[in-house]
C-alpha positions as CSV (number, residue, x, y, z in Angstrom):
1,X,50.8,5.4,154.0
2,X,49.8,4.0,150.7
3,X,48.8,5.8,147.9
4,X,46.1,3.4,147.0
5,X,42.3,4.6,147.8
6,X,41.5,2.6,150.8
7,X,37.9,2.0,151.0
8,X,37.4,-0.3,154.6
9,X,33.8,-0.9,153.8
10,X,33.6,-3.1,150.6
11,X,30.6,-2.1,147.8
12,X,28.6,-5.5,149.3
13,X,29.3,-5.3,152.7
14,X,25.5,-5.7,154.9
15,X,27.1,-2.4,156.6
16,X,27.0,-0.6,153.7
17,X,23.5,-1.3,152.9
18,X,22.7,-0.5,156.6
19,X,24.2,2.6,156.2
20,X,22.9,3.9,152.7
21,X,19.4,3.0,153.9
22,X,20.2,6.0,157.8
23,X,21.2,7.9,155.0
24,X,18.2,7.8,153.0
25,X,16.0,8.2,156.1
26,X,18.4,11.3,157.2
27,X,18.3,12.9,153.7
28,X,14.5,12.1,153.4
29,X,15.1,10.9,150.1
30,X,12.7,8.8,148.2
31,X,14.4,7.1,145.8
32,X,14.1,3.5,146.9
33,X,11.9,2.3,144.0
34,X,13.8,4.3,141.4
35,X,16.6,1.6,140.8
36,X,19.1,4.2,139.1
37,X,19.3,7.1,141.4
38,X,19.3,4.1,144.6
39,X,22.9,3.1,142.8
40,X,24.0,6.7,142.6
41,X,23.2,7.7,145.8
42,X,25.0,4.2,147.5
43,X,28.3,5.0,145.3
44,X,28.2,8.7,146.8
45,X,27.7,7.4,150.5
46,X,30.4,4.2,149.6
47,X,32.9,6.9,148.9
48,X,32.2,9.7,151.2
49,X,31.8,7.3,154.3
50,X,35.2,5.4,153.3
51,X,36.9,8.9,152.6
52,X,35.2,10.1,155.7
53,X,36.5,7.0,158.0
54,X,40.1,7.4,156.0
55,X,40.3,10.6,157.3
56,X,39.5,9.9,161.1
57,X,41.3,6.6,161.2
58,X,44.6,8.9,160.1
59,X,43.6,12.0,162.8
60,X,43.9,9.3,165.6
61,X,47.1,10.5,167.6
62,X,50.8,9.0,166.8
63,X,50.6,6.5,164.8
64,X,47.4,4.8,165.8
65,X,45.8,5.3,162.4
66,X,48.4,3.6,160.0
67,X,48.4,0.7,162.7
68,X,45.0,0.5,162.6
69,X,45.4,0.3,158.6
70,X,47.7,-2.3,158.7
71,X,45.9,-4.0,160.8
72,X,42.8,-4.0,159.0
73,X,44.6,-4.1,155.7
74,X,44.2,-8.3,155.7
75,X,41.0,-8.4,156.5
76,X,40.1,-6.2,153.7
77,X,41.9,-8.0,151.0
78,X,39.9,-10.7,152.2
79,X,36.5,-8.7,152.0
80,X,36.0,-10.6,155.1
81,X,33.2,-8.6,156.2
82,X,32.9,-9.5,160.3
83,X,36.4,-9.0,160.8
84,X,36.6,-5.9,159.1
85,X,34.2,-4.3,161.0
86,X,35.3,-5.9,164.4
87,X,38.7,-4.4,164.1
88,X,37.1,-1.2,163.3
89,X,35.1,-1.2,166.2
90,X,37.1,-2.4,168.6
91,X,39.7,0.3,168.4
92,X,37.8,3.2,170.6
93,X,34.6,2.5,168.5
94,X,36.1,4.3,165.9
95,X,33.6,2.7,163.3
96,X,30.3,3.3,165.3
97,X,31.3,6.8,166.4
98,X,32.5,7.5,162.3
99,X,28.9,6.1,161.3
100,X,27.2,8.5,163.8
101,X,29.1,11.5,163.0
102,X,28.7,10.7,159.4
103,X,24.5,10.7,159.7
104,X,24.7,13.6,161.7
105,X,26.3,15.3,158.6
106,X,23.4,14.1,156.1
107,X,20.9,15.4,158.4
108,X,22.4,18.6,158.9
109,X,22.7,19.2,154.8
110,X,19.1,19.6,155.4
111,X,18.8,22.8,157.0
């Protein structure tokens, strides 16, 4: 495994966005129209949702996750977007499942 910060969802990938604005739905946020806190809040969920899907991709069993990464690895140097998130998905809807789980965290912080 690297030692390079492996972040599988780029800063201006359309899932990002996606994402940041479940997130602001699960938090109940209102920051939308305050630009500032809108950029803090998407860096926090861009690094807690890669660090997050780092850490299931590398709980898969064997060696599933590092083949995964090296798999996906390209496709990120590329910051081709579709791809990216194909791969991701494809492998036992790891990405989709990640997401879900991820959401169901915000919403919880609530209570």
């Amino acid at each position: 495994m690297s030692d390079f910060i492996v972040t599988p969802i780029l800063l201006h990938y359309e899932f990002l966005d996606e994402l940041v604005n479940e997130a602001l739905v699960c938090s109940g946020l209102d920051i939308k129209d305050d630009e500032e806190k809108y950029k803090e809040f998407k860096m926090s969920i861009f690094f807690n949702f890669n660090q997050y899907l780092n850490d299931r991709m590398m709980l898969l069993p064997d060696n599933e996750g590092e083949e995964l990464l090296n798999k996906v690895a390209p496709m990120i140097e590329k910051m081709n977007e579709e791809e990216t998130i194909k791969i991701l998905s494809d492998h036992s809807d790891l990405l989709n499942q990640s997401k879900g789980k991820f959401l169901n965290i915000i919403k919880n912080l609530k209570k």
